[in-house]
N, C-alpha and C positions, 0 to 999 in steps of 0.2 A: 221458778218457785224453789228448785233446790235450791239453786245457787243463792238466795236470799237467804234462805235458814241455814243455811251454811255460815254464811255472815252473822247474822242473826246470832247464831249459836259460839260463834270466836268470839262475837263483843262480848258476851256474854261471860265465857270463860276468863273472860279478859279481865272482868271486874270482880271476877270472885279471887282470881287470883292475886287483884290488884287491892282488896282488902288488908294483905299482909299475914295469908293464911301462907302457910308453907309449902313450897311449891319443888319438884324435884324437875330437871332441866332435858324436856324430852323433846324428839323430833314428831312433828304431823304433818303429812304427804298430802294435798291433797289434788287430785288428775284434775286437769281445765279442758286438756284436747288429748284423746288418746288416737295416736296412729289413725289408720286408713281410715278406719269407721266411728260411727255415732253413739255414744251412751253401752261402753262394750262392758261384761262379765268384769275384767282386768278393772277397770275405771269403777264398777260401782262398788265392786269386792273393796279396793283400797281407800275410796271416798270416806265409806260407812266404816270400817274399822277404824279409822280417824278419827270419824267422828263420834266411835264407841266408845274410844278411848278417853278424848275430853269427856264427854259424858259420865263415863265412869270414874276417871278423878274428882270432878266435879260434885257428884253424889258422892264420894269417902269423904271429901268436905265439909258438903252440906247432913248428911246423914250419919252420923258416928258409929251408931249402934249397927253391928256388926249383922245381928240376925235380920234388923229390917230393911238395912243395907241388901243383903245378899237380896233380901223379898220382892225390893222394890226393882234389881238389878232381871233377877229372874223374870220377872212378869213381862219389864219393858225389852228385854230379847226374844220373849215366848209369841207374843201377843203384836211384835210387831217388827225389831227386827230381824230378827231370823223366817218369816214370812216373806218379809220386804226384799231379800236378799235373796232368795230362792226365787220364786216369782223376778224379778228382775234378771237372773240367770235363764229363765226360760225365753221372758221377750227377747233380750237381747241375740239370740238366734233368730228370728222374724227380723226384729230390723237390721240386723245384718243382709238378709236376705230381699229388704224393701219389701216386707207386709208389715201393717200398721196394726198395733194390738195397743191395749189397756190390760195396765198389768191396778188388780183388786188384791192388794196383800192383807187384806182385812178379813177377816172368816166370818163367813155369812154363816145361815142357818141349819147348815149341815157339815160345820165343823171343819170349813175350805176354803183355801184361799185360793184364788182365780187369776187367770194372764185370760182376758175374753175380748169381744169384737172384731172376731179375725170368720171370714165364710169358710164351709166347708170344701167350697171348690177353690180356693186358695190351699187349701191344708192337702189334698187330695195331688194338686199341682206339684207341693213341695214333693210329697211322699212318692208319687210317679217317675219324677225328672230329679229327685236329689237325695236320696235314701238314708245317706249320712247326716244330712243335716236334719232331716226328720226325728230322724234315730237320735241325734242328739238334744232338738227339740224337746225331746223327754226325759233326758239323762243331766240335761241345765241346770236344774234347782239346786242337784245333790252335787250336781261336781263343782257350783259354786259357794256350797255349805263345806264341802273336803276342802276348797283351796284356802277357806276363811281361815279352816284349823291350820290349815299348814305355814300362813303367814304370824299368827300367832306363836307358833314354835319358834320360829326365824327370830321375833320382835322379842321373845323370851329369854333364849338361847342366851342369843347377844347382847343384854342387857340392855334392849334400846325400849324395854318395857315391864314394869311389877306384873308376877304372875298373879297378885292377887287383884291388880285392876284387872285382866282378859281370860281368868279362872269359869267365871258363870260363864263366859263367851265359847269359852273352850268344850267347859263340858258340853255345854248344851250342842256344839254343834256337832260333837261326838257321838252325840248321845240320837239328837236327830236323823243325820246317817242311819243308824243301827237299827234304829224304830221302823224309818220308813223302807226298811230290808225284810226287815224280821216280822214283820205282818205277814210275810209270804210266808210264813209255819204256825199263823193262826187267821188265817184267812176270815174265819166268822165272827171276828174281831171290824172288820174292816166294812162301814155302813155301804148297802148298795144306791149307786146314786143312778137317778133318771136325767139321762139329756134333757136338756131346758127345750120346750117347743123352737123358741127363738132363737136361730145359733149362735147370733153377735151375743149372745149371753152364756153361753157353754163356756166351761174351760176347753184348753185346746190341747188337751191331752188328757185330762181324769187322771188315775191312776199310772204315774208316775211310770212306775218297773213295770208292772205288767203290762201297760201300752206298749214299752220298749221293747220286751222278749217277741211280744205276738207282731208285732213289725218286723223284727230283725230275722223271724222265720218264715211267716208270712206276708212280703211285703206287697202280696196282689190279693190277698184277701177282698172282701166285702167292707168297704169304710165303716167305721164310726169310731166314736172317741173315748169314750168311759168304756175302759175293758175291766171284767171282774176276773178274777182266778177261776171261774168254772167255765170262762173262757176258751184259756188256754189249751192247748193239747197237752196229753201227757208228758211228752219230751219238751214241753215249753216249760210244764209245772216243774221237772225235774230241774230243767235249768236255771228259772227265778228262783229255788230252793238251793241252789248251789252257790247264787250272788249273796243270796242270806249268807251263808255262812263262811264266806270268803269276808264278807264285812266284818267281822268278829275279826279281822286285824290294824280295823283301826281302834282299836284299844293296845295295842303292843305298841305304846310310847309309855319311856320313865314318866316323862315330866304329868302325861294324870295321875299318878301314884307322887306325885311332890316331888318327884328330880329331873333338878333343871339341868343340871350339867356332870359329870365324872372328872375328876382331875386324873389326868394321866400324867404329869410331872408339870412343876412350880410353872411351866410357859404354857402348858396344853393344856385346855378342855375340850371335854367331845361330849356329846349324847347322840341318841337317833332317833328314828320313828319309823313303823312300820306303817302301812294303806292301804288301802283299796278303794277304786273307783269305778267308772265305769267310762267307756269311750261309744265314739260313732258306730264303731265296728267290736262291739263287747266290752270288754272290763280289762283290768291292768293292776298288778301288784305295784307297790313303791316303794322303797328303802333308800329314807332321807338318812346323811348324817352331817355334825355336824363339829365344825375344829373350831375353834378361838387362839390364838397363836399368839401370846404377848399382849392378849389385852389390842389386838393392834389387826392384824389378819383374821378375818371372818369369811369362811370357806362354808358352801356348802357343798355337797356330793351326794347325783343320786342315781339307783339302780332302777327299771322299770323294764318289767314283763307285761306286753301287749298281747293281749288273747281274742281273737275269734272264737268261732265254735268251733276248731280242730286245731289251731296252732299258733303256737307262739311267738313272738316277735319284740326283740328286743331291744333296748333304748337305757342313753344316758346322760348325762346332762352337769355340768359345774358352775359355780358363780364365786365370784370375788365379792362381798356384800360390806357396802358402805365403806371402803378406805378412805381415811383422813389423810390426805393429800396437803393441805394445810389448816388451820384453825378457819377458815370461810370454805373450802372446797373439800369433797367427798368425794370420789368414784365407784361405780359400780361396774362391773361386765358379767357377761357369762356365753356360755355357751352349750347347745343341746345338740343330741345326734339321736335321729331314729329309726327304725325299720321297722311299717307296717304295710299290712296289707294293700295290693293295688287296688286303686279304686276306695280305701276304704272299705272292702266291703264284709260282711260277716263269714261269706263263706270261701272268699277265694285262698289259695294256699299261694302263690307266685304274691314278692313284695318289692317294697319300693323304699331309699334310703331317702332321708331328710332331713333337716336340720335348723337351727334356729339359732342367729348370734347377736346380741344387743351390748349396747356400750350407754353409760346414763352417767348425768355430771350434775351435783349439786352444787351450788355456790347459792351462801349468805349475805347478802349486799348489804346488812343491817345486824350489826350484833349489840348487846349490851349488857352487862351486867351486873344495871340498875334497876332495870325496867322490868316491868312481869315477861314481856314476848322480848325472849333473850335473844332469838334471830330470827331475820324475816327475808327470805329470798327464794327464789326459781330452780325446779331441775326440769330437765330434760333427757330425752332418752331417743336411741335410733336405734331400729333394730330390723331385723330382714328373716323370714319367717319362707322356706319354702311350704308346698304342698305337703299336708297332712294334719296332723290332729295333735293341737299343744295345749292342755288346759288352762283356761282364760282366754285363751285367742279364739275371738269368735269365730273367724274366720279360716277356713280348711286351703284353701288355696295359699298359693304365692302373695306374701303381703310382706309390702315394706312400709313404715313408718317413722314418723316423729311423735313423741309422747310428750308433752311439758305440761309443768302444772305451779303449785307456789308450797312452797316448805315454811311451818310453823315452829318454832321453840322457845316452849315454858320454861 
């Protein structure tokens, strides 16, 4: 069914653009097979902003007017992507793990959108025998809402996209983030909900962060799923109040105040962004930056502070992004290094180093331009992941891969 409105939705752009409406000449990525596993974070994350992106040229098209433009742009990220992409961040830890869930990205009657049809003693099994990926089970939605904004800056940065097509994309996932943090300092804000008699109909976590904290200290507690803040122990409340306002740095990027880039001299641009997330084993500061070098060299570079509940552990990480190799081929590499906790876990202090290196090749087997789809051809990517925690990679273990998919441009 994706795969059809997928289709569905190119022919479509296809014809609007093949009107003779004016089109500007971009690339769209879209994943066929990613690496080890089935339908991952990485894959739906890049799928959907693809597909946001047609979407949202398409409406500056067909929609002129700016304010009903934005309205209509608003509503369909509110109301469905931005659900849809959260909730799929959460399944995709279950099938990674071989449990079968339905992910309900549509808000039912109490204001919520659902990943359901998964037993309690499946969930109980995860949390028992795999702590980390429990703990991330919960931590899924938001860390696939931060990766959205952070591929937006990339596609901005580098000019492989208008800030004002992925602007409502941007804020709102900015803005999402910060919401579903900052309830934790208006708690009576936040409706109390009852587990559903029938569990195949429960969510599989409730309350996002505060499931998270009361796991990550209590991971033998007494089960159940919908945890509220009066919950928590005090040192749990202090701490879900401390990820609140550790959030409050993902607003420290230019480009939401309108700068996209700094000229440091006639060959160099840079900007950056600052973050926060959260991981298996706590949360992690981020400091993206970013070069442009001639129009030609697209560098990014980042810094990452990994926190447990007592210590810190550090990580970094570089990409060479999109070089034109020739007018049909593109490359990409990079590479990450990190040290976290052993085991993953929240409380240990002894760590462990890691790392992560991929190499990926576009090539256009089809160019033209006469024609609306100005090239149409295949990338591919390899990459090799040890043990630990890399966001998008559902997978915590040693994981090597192939990734290929087919590339779009207008």
């Amino acid at each position: 069914m994706k795969i059809k409105f997928l289709i569905l939705f190119c022919f479509f752009s296809y014809y609007i653009h093949s009107q003779g409406i004016k089109s500007i000449n971009q690339c769209y990525e879209f994943t066929i097979y990613d690496g080890s596993e089935s339908s991952t974070m990485h894959q739906f994350n890049k799928n959907y902003l693809s597909s946001y992106r047609l979407f949202s040229r398409t409406l500056d098209e067909l929609i002129p007017n700016k304010k009903l433009n934005m309205g209509v742009k608003f509503l369909a990220i509110s109301l469905f992507g931005q659900p849809y992409t959260h909730e799929e961040g959460h399944r995709s830890v279950l099938t990674s793990k071989g449990i079968g869930s339905i992910s309900q990205p549509f808000f039912n009657s109490n204001g919520a959108a659902y990943v359901k049809g998964v037993k309690d003693s499946e969930l109980i099994s995860l949390r028992n025998n795999d702590l980390p990926y429990y703990a991330r089970l919960h931590s899924a939605g938001l860390e696939s809402d931060y990766m959205i904004a952070n591929r937006i800056e990339e596609l901005v940065f580098f000019e492989e996209e208008s800030y004002s097509v992925l602007k409502e994309e941007y804020l709102l996932r900015k803005l999402g983030i910060l919401n579903y943090h900052l309830i934790t300092l208006f708690p009576a804000l936040f409706p109390e909900f009852t587990e559903e008699k029938d569990e195949l109909k429960r969510d599989i976590v409730g309350h996002d962060l505060w499931g998270f904290v009361r796991h990550l200290h209590r991971p033998n507690m007494t089960f159940y799923r919908y945890t509220q803040f009066d919950d928590l122990t005090s040192l749990e409340k202090k701490y879900a109040k401390g990820l609140a306002y550790k959030s409050l740095a993902n607003f420290l990027s230019p480009m939401l105040f309108g700068k996209n880039s700094f000229d440091i001299n006639p060959n160099l641009q840079a900007n950056f962004s600052i973050g926060h997330s959260l991981s298996p084993f706590g949360d992690y500061f981020e400091q993206n930056f970013f070069l442009y070098y001639k129009k030609k060299y697209k560098v990014v570079f980042y810094l990452r502070e990994f926190m447990n509940r007592n210590h810190t552990f550090l990580a970094s990480g570089v990409k060479l992004y999109h070089y034109k190799l020739s007018d049909k081929v593109t490359t990409s590499f990079g590479l990450d290094v990190w040290n976290q906790p052993d085991n993953l876990s929240f409380t240990n202090t002894a760590h462990q180093i890691g790392g992560n290196i991929y190499a990926k090749l576009n090539h256009f087997t089809f160019q033209s331009s006469t024609s609306p789809i100005k090239g149409l051809g295949f990338y591919s990517e390899l990459f090799y992941k040890t043990e630990g925690f890399l966001p998008e990679f559902t997978s915590l273990q040693n994981d090597f891969g192939i990734r290929f998919g087919l590339s779009i441009s207008y």
